[in-house]
C-alpha positions in Angstrom: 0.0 0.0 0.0 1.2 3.3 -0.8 1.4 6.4 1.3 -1.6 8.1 -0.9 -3.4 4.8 0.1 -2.4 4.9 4.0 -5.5 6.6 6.0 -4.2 9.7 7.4 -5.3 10.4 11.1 -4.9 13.5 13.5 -4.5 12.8 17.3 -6.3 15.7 19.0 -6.3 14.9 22.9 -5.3 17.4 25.7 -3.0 14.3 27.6 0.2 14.0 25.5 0.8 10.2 27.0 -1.9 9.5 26.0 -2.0 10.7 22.4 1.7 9.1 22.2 0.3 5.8 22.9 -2.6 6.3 20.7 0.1 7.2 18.1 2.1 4.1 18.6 -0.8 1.6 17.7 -1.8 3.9 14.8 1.4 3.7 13.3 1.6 0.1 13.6 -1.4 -0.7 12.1 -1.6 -1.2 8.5 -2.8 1.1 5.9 -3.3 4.0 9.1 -0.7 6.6 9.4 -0.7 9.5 12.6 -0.9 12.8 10.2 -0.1 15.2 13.3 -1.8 16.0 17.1 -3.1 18.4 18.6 -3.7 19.4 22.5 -7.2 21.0 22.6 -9.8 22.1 20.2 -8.2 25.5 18.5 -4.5 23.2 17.7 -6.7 20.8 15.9 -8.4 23.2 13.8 -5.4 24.9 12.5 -4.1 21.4 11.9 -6.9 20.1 10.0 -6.4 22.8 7.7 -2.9 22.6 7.8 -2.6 18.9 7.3 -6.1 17.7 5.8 -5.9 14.5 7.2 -8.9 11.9 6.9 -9.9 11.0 10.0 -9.8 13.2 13.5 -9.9 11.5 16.6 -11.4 14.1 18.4 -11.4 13.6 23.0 -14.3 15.5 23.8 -13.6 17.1 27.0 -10.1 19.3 26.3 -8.9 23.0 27.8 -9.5 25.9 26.0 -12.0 24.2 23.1 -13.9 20.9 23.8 -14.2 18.5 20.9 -17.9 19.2 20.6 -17.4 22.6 19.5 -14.6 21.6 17.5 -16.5 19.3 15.6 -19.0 22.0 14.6 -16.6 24.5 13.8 -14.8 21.5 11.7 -17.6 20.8 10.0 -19.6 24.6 9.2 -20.4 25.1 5.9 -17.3 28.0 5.5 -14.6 25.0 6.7 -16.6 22.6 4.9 -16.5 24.0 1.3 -12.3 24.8 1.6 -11.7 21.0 2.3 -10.4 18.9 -0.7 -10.8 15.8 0.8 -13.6 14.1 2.9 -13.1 14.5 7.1 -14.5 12.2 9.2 -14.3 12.7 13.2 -14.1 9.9 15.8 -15.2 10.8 19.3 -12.9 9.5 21.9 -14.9 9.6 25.3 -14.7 8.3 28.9 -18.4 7.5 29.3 -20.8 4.9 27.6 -23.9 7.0 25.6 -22.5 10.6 26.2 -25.0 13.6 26.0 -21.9 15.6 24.6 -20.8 12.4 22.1 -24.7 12.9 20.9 -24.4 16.3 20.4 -20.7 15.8 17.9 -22.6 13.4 16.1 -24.9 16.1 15.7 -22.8 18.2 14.7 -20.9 15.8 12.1 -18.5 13.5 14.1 -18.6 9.9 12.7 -19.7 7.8 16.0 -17.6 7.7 19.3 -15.0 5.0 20.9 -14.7 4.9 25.0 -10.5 5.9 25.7 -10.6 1.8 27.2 -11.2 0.9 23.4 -9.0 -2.2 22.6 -6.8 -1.5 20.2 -7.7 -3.6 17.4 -11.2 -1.9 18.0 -9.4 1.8 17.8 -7.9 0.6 14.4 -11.4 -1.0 13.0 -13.3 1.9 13.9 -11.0 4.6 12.5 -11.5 2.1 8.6 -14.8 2.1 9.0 -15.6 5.8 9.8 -13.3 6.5 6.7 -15.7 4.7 4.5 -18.8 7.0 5.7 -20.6 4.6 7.9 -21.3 5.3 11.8 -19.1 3.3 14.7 -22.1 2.6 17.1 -24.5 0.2 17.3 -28.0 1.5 15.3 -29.6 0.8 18.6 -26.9 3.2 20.4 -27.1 5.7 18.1 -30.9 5.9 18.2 -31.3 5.9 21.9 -28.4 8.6 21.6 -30.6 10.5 19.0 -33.8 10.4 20.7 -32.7 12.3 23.5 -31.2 14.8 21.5 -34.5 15.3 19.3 -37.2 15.5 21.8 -39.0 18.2 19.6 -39.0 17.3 15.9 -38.3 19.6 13.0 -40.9 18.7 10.4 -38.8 17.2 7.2 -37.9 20.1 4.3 -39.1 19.7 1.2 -36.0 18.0 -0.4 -37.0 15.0 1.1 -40.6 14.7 -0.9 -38.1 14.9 -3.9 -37.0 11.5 -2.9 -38.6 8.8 -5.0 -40.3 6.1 -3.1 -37.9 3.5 -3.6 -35.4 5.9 -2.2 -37.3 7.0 0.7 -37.6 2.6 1.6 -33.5 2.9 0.9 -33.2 5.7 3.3 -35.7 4.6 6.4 -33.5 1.1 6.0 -30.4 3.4 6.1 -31.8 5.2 9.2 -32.4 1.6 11.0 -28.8 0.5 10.5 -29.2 -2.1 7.8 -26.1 -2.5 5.7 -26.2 -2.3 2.1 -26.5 -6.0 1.6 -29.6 -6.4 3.9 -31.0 -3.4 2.0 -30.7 -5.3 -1.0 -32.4 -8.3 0.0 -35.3 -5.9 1.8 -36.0 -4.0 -2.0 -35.0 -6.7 -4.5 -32.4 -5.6 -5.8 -28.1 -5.5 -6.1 -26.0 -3.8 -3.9 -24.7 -1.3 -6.5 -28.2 -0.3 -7.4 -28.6 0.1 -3.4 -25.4 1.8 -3.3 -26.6 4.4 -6.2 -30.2 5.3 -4.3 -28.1 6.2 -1.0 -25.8 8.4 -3.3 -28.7 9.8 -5.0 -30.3 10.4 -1.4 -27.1 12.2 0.1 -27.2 14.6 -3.0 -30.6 15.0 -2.5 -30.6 16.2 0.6 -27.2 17.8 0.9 -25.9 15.2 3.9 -22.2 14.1 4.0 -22.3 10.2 4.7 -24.9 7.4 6.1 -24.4 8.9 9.9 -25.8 12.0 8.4 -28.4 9.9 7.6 -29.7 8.7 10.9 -28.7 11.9 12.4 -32.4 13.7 9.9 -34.2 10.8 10.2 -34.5 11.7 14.0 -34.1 15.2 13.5 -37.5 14.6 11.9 -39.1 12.2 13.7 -38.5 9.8 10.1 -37.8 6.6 12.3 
């Protein structure tokens, strides 16, 4: 694998140790590469623009700026349209279904990982948020959602224009079903699936299949 291949990931934790042992089982992991670190919310801004890596892994509770509102700031529409490159943020937490985790994931951030992650789990999650799919269980990320969304938005008009077999592709989406039980739910291939999710990102201006979840709830869809 070549170093365009590697997946490119910025440390940003306030506890140097720890982002140095974070490091270390980055580095050693195959196809993931440490980009740079930062110590609190501002650093990994600059560095995100700096280094534009792929994947933040973001601690949510830092000095100066949390990772909450670094997460929004990362992911505003002004940041958003300089970026070349897709970013994906990993919450690193200390506590199982965290209001604050909710609200990142809210605001853009990928899914989140408690710091006592193994770390073969560390390295799985940071892949799999690369390829635009959430790291927490549907069930999590619901009951995470729910309380987040006790009054809901009613649902913009963008999502009439969905066609009904997208709008069955995107409430499956919302559940957690992969691509492959989508597929077997509509009756039809995976690619086709795979084209009515991009068709329903586009549609409705969303980044990746957390995004997803994250308006279904918003509008009380699921």
């Amino acid at each position: 694998m070549s170093d365009t291949d590697e997946i490119r990931v910025l440390l940003s934790d306030d506890q140097e140790l720890f982002r140095a042992g974070l490091a270390v089982i980055i580095d050693a992991a195959p196809g993931l590469r440490v980009a740079g670190q930062a110590g609190d919310g501002f650093e990994a801004l600059n560095r995100v623009e700096e280094l534009e890596p792929d994947v933040v892994l973001m601690d949510i509770r830092m000095p100066e700026m949390d990772g909450v509102e670094a997460t929004r700031q990362l992911f505003s529409p002004e940041r958003a349209s300089r970026r070349t490159r897709p970013l994906r943020v990993l919450v690193l937490t200390t506590f199982n279904l965290d209001d604050r985790a909710a609200t990142a994931i809210r605001y853009g951030a990928s899914g989140f990982l408690l710091k006592d992650t193994t770390p073969a789990m560390l390295c799985d999650a940071i892949r799999t948020v690369y390829t635009g799919n959430a790291v927490l269980a549907p069930h999590d990320l619901s009951t995470l959602l729910d309380g987040q969304f006790r009054t809901r938005a009613p649902a913009p008009a963008a999502y009439s224009s969905l066609t009904e077999k997208e709008q069955q592709v995107f409430l499956a989406v919302a559940k957690g079903h992969s691509n492959a039980d989508i597929a077997g739910l509509i009756f039809a291939s995976e690619s086709t699936v795979k084209t009515h999710v991009g068709a329903i990102l586009r549609k409705l201006g969303l980044r990746d299949r957390v995004q997803i979840v994250v308006f279904a709830h918003e509008h009380g869809l699921v």
